[in-house]
Biotite code that builds the C-alpha atoms (Angstrom):
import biotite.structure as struc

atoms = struc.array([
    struc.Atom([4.724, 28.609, 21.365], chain_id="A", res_id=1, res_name="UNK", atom_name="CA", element="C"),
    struc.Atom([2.710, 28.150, 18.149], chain_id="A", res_id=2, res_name="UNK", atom_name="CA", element="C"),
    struc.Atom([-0.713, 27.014, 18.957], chain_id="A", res_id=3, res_name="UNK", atom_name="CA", element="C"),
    struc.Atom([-0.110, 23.780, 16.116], chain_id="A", res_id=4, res_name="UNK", atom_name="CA", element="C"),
    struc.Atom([3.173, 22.853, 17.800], chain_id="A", res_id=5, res_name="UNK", atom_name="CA", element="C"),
    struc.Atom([0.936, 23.273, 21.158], chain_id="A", res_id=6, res_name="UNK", atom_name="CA", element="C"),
    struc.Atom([-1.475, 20.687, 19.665], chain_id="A", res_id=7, res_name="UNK", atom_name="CA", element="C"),
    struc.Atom([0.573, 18.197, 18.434], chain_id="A", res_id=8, res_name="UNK", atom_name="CA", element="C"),
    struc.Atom([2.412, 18.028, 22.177], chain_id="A", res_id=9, res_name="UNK", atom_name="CA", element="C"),
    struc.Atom([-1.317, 17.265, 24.385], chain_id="A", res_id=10, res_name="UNK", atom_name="CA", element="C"),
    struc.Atom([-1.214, 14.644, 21.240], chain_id="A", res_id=11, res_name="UNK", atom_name="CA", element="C"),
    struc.Atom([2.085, 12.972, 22.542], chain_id="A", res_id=12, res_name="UNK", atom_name="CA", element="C"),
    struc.Atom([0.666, 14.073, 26.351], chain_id="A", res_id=13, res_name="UNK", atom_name="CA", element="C"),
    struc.Atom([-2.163, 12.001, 25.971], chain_id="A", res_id=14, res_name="UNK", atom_name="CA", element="C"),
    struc.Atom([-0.687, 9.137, 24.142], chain_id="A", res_id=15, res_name="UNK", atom_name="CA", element="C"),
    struc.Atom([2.026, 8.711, 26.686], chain_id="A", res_id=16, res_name="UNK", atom_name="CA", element="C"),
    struc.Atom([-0.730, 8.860, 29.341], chain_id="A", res_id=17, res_name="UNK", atom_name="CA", element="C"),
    struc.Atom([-3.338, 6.712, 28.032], chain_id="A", res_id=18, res_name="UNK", atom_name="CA", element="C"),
    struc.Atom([-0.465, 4.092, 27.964], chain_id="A", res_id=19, res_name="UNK", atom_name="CA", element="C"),
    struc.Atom([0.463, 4.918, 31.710], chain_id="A", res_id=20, res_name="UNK", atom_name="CA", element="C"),
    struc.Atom([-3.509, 4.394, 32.481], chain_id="A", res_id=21, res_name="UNK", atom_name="CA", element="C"),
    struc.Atom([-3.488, 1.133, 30.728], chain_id="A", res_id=22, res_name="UNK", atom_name="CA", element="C"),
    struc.Atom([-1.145, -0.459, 33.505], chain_id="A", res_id=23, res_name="UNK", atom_name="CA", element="C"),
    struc.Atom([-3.231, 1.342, 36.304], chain_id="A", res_id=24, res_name="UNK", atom_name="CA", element="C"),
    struc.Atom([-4.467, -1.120, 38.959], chain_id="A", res_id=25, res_name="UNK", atom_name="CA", element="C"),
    struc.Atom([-1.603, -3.875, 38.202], chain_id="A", res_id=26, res_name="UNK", atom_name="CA", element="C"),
    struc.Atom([2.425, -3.322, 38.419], chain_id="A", res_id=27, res_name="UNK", atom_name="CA", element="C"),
    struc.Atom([3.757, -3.488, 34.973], chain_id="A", res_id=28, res_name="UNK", atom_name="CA", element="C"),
    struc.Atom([4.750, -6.869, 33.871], chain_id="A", res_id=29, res_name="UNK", atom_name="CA", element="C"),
    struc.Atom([6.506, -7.747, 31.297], chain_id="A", res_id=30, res_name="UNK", atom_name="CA", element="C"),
    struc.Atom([5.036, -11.141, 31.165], chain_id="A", res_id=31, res_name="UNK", atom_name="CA", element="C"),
    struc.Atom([1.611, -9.764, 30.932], chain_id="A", res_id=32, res_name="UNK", atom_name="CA", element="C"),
    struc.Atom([2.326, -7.162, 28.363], chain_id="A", res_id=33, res_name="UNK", atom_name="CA", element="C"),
    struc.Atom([3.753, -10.236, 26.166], chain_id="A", res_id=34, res_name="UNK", atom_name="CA", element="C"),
    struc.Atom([1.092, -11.890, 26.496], chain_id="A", res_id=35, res_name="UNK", atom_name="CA", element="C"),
    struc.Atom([-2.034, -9.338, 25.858], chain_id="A", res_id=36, res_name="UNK", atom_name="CA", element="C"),
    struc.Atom([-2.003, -8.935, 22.204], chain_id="A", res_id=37, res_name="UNK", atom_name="CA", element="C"),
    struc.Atom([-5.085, -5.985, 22.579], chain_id="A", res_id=38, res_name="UNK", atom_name="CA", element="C"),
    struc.Atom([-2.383, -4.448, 25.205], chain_id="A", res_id=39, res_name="UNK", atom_name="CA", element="C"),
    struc.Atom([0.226, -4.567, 22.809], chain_id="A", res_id=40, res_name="UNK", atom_name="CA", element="C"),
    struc.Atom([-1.940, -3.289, 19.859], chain_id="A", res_id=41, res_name="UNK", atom_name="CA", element="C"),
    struc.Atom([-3.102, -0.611, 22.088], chain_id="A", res_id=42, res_name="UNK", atom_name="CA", element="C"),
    struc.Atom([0.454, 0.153, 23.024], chain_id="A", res_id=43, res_name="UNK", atom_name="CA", element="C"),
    struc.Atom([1.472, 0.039, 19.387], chain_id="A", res_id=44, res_name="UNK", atom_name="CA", element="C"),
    struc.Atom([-1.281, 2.978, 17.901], chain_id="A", res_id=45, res_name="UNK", atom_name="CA", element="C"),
    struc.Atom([-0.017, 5.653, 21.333], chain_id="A", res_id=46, res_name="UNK", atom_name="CA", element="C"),
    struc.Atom([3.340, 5.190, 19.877], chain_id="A", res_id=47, res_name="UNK", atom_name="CA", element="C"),
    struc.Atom([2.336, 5.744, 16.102], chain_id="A", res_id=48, res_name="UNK", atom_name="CA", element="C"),
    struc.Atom([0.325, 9.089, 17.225], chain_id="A", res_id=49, res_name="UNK", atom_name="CA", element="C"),
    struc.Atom([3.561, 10.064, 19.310], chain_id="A", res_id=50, res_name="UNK", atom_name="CA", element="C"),
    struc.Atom([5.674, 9.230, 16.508], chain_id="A", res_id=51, res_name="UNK", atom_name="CA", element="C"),
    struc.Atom([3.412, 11.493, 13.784], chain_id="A", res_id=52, res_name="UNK", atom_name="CA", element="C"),
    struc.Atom([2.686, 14.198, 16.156], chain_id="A", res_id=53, res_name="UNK", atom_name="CA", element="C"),
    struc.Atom([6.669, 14.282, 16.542], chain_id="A", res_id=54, res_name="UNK", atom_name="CA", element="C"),
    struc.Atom([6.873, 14.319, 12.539], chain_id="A", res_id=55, res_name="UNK", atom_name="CA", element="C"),
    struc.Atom([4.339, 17.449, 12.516], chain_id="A", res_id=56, res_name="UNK", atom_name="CA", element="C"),
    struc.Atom([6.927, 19.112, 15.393], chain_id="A", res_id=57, res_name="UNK", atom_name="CA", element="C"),
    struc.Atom([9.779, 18.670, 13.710], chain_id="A", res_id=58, res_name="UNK", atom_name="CA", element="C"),
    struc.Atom([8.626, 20.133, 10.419], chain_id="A", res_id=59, res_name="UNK", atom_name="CA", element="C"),
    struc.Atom([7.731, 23.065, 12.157], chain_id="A", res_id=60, res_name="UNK", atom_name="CA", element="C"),
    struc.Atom([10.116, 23.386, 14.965], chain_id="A", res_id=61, res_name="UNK", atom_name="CA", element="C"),
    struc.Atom([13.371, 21.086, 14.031], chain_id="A", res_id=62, res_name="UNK", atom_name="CA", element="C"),
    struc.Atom([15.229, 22.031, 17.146], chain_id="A", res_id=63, res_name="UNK", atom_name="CA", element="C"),
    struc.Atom([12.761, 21.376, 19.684], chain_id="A", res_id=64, res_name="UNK", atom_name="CA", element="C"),
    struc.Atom([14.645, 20.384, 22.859], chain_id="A", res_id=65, res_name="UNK", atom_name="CA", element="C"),
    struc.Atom([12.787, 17.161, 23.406], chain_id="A", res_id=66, res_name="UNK", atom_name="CA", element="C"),
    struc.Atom([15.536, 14.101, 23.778], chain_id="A", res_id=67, res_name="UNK", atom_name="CA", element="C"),
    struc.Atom([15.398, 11.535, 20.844], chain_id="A", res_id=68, res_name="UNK", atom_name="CA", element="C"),
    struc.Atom([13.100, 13.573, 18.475], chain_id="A", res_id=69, res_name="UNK", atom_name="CA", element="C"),
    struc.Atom([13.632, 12.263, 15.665], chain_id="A", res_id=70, res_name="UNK", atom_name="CA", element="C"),
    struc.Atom([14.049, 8.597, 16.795], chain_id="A", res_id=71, res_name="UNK", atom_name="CA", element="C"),
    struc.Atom([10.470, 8.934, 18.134], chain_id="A", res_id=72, res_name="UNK", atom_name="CA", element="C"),
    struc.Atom([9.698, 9.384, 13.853], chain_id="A", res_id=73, res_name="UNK", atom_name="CA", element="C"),
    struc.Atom([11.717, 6.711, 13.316], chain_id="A", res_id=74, res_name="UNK", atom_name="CA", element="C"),
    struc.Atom([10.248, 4.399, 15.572], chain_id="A", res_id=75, res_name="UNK", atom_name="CA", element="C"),
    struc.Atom([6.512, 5.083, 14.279], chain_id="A", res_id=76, res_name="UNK", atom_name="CA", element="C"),
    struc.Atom([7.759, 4.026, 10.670], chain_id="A", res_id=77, res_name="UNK", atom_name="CA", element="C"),
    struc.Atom([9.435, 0.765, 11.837], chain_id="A", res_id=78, res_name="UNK", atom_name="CA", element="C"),
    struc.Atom([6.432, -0.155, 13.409], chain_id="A", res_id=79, res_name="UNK", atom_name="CA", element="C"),
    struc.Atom([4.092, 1.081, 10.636], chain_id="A", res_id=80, res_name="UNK", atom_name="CA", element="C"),
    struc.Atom([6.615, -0.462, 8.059], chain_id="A", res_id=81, res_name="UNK", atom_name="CA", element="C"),
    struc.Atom([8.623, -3.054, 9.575], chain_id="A", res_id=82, res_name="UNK", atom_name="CA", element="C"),
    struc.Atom([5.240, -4.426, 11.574], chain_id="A", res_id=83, res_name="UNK", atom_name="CA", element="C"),
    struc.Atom([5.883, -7.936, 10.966], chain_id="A", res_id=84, res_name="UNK", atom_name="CA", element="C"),
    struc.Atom([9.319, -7.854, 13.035], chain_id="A", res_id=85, res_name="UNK", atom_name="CA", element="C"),
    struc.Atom([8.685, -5.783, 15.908], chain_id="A", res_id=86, res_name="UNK", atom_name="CA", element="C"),
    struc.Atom([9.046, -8.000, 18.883], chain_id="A", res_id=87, res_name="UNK", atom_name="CA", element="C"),
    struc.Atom([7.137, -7.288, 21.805], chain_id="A", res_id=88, res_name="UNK", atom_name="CA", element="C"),
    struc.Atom([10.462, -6.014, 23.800], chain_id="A", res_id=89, res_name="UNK", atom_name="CA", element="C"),
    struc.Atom([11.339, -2.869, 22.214], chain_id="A", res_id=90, res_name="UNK", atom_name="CA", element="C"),
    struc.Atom([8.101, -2.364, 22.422], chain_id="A", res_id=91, res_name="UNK", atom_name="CA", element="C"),
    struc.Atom([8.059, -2.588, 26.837], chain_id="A", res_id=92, res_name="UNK", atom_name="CA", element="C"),
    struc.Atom([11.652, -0.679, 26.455], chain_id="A", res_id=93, res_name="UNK", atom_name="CA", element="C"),
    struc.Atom([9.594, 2.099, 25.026], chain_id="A", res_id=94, res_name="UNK", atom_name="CA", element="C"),
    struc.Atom([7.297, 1.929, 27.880], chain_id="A", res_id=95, res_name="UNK", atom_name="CA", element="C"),
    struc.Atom([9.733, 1.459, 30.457], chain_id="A", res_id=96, res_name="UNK", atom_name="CA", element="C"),
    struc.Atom([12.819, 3.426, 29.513], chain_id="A", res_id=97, res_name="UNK", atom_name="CA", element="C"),
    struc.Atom([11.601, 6.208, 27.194], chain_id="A", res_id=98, res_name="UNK", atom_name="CA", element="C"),
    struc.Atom([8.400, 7.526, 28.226], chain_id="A", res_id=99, res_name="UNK", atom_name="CA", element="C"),
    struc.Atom([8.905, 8.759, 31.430], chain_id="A", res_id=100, res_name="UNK", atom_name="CA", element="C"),
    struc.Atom([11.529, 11.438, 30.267], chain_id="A", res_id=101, res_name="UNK", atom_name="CA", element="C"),
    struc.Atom([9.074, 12.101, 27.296], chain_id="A", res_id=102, res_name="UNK", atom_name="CA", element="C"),
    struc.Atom([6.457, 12.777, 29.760], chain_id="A", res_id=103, res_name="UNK", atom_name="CA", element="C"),
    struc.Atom([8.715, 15.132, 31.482], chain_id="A", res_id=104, res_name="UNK", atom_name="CA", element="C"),
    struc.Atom([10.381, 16.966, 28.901], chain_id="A", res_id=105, res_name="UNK", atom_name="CA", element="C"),
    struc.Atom([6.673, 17.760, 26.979], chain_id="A", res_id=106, res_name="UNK", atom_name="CA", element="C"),
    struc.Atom([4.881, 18.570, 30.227], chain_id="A", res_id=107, res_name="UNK", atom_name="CA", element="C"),
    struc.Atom([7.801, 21.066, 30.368], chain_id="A", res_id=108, res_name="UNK", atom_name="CA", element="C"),
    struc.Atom([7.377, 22.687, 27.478], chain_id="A", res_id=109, res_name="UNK", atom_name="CA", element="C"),
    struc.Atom([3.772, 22.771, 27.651], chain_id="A", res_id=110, res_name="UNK", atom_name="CA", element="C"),
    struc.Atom([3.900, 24.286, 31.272], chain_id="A", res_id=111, res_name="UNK", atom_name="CA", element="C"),
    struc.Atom([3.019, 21.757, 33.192], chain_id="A", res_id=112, res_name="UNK", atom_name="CA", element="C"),
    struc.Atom([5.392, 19.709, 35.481], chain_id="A", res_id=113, res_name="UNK", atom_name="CA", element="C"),
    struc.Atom([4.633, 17.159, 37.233], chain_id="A", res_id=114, res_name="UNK", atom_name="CA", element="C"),
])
């Protein structure tokens, strides 16, 4: 694997688990999410950096088997863009729903399962 695309994955690695390492110590509420705005803000920049990292991917590797590709771009514009309307619950159904498999699918590619 190029050493770039190689790069831009620990990029999504690490956002997805500094996320993860903000709930460490406490279960993941919803309630509390909603109601830390540094939390949310926090939550908000990992997904951008996902979301770019995923741009830089696809331009160099448009059929990388990594579910939802492109909708991982998509969502970094709508929150860069469309900041004003993004509620705090997509948002937790990012965290909840979608980065697990993330997690799983890039530590695959880079090698290392967990």
């Amino acid at each position: 694997m190029d050493e770039k695309i190689q790069k831009y994955l620990y990029d999504v690695l690490n956002a997805i688990d500094e996320i993860n390492g903000y709930f460490e110590g406490h279960p993941k509420l919803f309630e509390v999410f909603n109601l830390d705005l540094m939390l949310r803000r926090a939550v908000e920049r990992n997904v951008e950096i996902m979301g770019e990292a995923m741009n830089r991917i696809l331009k160099e590797m448009p059929d990388i088997p990594i579910t939802n590709a492109r909708k991982i771009v998509d969502t970094r514009n709508y929150i860069i863009h469309g900041y004003d309307s993004l509620s705090s619950d997509i948002l937790w159904s990012i965290i909840i729903n979608h980065l697990p498999l993330l997690r799983k699918e890039v530590s695959s590619l880079l090698g290392e399962d967990k």
